[in-house]
C-alpha positions as CSV (number, residue, x, y, z in Angstrom):
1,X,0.0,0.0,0.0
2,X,1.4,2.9,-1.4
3,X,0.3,6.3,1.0
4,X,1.3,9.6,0.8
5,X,2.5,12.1,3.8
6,X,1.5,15.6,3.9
7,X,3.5,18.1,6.6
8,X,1.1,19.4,8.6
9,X,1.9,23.9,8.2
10,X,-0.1,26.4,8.2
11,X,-2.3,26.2,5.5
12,X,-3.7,22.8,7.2
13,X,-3.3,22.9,10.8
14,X,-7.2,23.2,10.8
15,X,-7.6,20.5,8.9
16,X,-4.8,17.9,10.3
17,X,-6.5,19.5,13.7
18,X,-9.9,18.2,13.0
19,X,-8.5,14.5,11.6
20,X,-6.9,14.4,14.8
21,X,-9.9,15.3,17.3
22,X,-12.0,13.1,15.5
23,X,-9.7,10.2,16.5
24,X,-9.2,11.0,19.5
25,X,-12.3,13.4,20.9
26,X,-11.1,14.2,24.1
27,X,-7.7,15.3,23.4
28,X,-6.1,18.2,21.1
29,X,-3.1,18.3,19.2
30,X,-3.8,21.9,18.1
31,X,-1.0,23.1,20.7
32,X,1.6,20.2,19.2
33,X,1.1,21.3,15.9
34,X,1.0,24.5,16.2
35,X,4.7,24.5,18.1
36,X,5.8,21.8,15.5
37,X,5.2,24.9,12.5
38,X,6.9,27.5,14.8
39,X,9.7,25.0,16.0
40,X,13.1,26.4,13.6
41,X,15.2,23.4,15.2
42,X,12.3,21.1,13.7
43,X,12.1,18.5,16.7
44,X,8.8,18.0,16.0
45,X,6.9,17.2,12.9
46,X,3.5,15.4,12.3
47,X,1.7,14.3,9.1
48,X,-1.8,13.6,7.2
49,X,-1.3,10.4,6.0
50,X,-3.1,10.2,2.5
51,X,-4.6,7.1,0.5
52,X,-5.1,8.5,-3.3
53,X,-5.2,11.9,-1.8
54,X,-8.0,10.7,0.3
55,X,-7.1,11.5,4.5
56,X,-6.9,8.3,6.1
57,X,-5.3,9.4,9.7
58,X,-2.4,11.2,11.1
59,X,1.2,10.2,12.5
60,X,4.2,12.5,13.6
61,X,7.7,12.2,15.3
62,X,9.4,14.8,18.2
63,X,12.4,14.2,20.6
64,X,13.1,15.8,23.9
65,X,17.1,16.9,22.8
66,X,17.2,18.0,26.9
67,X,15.9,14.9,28.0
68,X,17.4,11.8,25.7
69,X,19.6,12.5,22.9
70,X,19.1,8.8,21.5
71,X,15.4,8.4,20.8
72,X,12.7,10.0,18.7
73,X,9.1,9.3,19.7
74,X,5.9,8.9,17.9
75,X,3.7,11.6,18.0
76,X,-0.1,11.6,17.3
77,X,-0.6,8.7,15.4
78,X,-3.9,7.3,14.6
79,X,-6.3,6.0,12.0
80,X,-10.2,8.0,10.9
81,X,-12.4,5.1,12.1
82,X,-14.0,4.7,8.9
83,X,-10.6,3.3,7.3
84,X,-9.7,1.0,10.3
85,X,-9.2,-2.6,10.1
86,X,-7.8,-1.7,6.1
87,X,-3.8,-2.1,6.8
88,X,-3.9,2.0,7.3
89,X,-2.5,1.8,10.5
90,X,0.2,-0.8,10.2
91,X,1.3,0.9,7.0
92,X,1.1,4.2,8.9
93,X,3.5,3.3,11.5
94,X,5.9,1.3,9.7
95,X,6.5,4.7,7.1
96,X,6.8,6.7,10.3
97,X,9.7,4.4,11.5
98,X,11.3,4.4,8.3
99,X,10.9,8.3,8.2
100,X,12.4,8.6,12.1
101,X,15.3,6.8,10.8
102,X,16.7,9.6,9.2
103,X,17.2,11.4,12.3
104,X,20.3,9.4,13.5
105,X,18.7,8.3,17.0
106,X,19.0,4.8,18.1
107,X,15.6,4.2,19.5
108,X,11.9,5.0,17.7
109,X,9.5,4.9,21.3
110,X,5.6,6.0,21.7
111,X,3.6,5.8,25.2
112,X,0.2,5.2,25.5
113,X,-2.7,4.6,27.6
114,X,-3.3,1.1,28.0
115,X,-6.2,0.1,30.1
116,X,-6.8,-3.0,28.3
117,X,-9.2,-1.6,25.5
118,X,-7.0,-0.1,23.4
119,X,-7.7,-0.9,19.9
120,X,-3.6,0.0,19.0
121,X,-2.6,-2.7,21.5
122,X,-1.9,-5.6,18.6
123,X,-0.4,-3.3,16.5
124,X,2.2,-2.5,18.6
125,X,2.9,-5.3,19.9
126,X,3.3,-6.7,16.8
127,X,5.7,-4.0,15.4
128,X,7.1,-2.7,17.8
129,X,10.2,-4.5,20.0
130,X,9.7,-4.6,24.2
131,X,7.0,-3.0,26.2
132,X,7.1,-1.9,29.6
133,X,5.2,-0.2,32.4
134,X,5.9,3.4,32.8
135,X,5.2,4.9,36.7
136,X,7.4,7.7,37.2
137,X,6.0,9.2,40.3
138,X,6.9,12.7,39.2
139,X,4.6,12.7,36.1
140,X,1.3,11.8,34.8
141,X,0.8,8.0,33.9
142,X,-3.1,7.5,33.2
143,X,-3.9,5.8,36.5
144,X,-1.1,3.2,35.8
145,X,-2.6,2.1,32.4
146,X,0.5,3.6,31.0
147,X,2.9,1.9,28.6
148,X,6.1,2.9,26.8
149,X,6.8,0.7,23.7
150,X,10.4,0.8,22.1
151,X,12.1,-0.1,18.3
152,X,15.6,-0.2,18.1
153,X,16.8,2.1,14.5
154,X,20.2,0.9,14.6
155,X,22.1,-2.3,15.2
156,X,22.1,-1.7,18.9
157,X,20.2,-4.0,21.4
158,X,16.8,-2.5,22.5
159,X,17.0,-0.4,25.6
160,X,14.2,0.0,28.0
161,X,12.9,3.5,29.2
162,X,13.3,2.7,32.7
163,X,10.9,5.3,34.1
164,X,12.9,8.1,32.7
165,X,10.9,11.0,33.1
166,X,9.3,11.3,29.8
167,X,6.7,14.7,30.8
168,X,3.6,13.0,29.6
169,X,2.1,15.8,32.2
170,X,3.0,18.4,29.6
171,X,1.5,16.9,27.1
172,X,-1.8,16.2,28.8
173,X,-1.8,20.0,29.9
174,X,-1.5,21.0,26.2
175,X,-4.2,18.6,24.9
176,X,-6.5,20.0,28.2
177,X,-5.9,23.6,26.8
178,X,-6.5,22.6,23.2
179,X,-9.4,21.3,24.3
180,X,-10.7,24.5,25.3
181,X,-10.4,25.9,21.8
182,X,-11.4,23.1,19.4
183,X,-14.8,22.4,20.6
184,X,-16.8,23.4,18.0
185,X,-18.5,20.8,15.6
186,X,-21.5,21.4,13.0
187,X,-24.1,19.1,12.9
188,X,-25.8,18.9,8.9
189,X,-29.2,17.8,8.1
190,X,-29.0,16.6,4.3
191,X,-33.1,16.1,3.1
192,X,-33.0,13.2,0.7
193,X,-36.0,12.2,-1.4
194,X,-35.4,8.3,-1.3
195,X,-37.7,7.7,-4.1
196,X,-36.1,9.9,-6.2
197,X,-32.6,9.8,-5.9
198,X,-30.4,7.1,-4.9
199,X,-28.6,6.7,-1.8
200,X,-25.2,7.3,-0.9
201,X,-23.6,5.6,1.7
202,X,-22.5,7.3,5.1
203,X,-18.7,6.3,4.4
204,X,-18.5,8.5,1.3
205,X,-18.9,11.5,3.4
206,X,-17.3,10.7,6.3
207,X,-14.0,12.9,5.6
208,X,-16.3,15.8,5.4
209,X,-14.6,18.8,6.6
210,X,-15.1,22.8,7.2
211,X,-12.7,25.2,5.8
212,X,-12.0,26.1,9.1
213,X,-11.2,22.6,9.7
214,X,-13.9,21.1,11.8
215,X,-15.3,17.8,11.2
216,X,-18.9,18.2,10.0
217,X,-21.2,15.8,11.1
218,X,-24.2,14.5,8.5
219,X,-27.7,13.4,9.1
220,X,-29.7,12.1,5.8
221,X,-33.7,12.7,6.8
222,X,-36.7,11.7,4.7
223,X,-38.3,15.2,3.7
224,X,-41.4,14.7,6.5
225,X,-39.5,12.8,9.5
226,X,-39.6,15.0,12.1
227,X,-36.5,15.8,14.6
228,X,-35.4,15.3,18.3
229,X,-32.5,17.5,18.1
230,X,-31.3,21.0,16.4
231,X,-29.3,20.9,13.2
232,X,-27.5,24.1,12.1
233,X,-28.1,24.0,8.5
234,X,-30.2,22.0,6.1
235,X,-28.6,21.3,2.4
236,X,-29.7,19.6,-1.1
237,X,-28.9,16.3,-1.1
238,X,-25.4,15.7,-2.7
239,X,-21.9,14.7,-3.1
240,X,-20.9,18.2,-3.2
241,X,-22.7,20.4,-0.8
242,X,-23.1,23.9,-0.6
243,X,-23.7,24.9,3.0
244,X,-26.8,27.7,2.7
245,X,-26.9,30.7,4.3
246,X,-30.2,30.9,4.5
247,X,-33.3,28.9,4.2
248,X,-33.9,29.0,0.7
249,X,-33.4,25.0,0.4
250,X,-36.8,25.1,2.3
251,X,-40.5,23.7,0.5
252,X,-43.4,24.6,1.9
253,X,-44.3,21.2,2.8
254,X,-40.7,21.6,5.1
255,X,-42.5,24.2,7.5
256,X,-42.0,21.7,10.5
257,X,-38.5,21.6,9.9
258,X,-37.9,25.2,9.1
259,X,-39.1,26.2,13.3
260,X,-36.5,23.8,14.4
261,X,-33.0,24.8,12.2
262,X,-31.2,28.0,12.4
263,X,-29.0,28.4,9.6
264,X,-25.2,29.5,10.3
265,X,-23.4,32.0,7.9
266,X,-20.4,29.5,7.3
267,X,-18.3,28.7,4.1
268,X,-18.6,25.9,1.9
269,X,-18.4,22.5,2.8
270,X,-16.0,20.7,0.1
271,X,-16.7,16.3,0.9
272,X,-13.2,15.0,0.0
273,X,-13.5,13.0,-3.2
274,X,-14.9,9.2,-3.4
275,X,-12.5,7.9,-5.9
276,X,-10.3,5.0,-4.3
277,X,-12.1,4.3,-1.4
């Protein structure tokens, strides 16, 4: 599988931003990214990892020069749940090891949270070399679910972390803040005429994206089913929406809806193209 790696700058920090929040919904990289751009010494870099220019997740590498001169750790990796289970992720991680290679450190590492759930776990234990418990007492380790994988990059034996400090706090601080900022999500209403037009599967839109960035969320309705909850905007049904700034998608026959949607003067929504999915 052949994928392509976009540097995340700042024409799609927004963008990468959103990939990222939808994988992982309670945490941020907005901060990470954001440094990574500003960062002249370039210890930090992260990706949107591409399938036929379609996203398919994220991935990224940073050291701690202060800390460990010798490794270069994984940074925000992940796959959009509607391309798991594909290859995506093993692909993913095994380009981002070949990439930290060229950095001259002896060890690739990542931590995670692993409370026994984590849908990552086989993956890295399957590429990656030793595994062990992380429980510095001077910094955050998700309630003792947390675990430090290693890869040796050079001929060397693997070396274990041994409960270095690796300021995981720091990083939980910065996704907390992020957090703060990147809350906002739109929530579409798409009227489709079932008898009329044929339907289009969820997955096709499911890298839908604002300009801003933000993941847009999409609800197909039949034109008279009534609804339990607000949606910001309503659009014509198609693969290449036009978010409308008013309600001039409405039919008269619409008037129940119309009470219940307040339109929201926001650009156009552009749903990433279909082709090679």
């Amino acid at each position: 599988m052949q994928l392509e790696y976009e540097l995340i700058g700042k024409t799609n920090i927004n963008l990468a931003t959103s990939i990222q929040y939808t994988i992982f919904p309670n945490a941020c990289a907005y901060e990470h990214y954001k440094y990574s751009i500003d960062n002249k010494y370039k210890t930090e870099m992260y990706y949107i990892a591409k399938h036929n220019n379609i996203p398919v997740g994220i991935t990224g590498l940073y050291s701690h020069n202060e800390k460990d001169d010798e490794s270069i750790w994984l940074g925000w990796f992940g796959v959009l749940p509607e391309f798991r289970s594909k290859g995506y992720g093993r692909q993913i991680l095994l380009d981002t090891i070949e990439k930290a290679k060229q950095f001259g450190k002896k060890y690739f590492r990542l931590y995670t949270n692993d409370n026994g759930t984590s849908t990552a776990r086989p993956l890295y234990r399957s590429v990656m070399q030793i595994y062990e418990k992380y429980n510095n007492k001077d910094d955050y380790n998700y309630n003792g679910n947390c675990l430090i994988y290693t890869y040796s990059l050079c001929n060397n034996e693997v070396e274990k972390w041994n409960d270095r400090f690796a300021n995981i706090k720091e990083d939980i601080e910065d996704e907390a803040y992020g957090n703060d900022m990147w809350k906002d999500k739109y929530n579409i209403l798409i009227l489709s005429n079932t008898e009329n037009e044929e339907f289009i599967e969820d997955a096709y839109i499911a890298t839908a994206f604002r300009e801003d960035g933000h993941r847009v969320t999409i609800k197909w309705v039949d034109y008279e089913e009534e609804l339990d909850e607000k949606f910001d905007i309503i659009l014509r049904r198609d693969t290449w929406v036009e978010v409308g700034k008013d309600t001039s998608y409405f039919k008269e026959k619409n008037d129940i809806l119309k009470k219940r949607l307040s339109a929201k003067d926001i650009k156009t929504v552009n749903l990433i193209g279909l082709d090679g999915i």
